[in-house]
N, C-alpha and C positions, 0 to 999 in steps of 0.2 A: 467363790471368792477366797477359801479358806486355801486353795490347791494353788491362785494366781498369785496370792501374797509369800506362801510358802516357798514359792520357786523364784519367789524375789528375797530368799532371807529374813524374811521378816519372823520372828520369834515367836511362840505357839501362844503367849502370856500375852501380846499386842493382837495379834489376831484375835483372841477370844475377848478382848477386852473392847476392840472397835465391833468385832459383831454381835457383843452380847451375849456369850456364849462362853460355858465353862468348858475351861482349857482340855482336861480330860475327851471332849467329844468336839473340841480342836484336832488333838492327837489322832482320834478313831476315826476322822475323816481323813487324815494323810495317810493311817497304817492302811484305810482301805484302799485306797488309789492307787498305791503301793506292791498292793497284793489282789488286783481284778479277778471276780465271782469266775466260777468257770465258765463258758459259754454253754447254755443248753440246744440241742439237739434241734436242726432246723425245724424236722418235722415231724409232728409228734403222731405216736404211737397207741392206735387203733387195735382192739380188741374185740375181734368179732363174739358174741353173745352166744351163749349155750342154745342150741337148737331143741325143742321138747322131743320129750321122748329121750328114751335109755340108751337104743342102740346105734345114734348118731344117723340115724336116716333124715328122709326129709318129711314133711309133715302130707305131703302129697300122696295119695294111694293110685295104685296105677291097675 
């Protein structure tokens, strides 16, 4: 609501006043919209787990 009124001019002191809401975190939700999070990494990253043993072999004796 605070993003639909804002692109209609409406004033951050009206805004905060009809939603209830102190105008300060009026502002912090236009400065974020503003300025979008970065996008994270479709697919996230897998770290295979330490094998036992020192010298990196497999745990199998042959």
């Amino acid at each position: 609501m605070v993003l639909h009124w804002h692109e209609r001019d409406t004033d951050d002191q009206t805004i905060g006043r009809l939603l209830g809401i102190p105008v300060p975190e009026v502002q912090a939700i236009i400065a974020s919209a503003e300025h979008p999070a970065p996008s994270a990494s479709a697919t996230p990253l897998f770290v295979q787990p330490p094998v036992f043993g020192d010298d990196g072999g497999s745990l199998v004796y042959s």
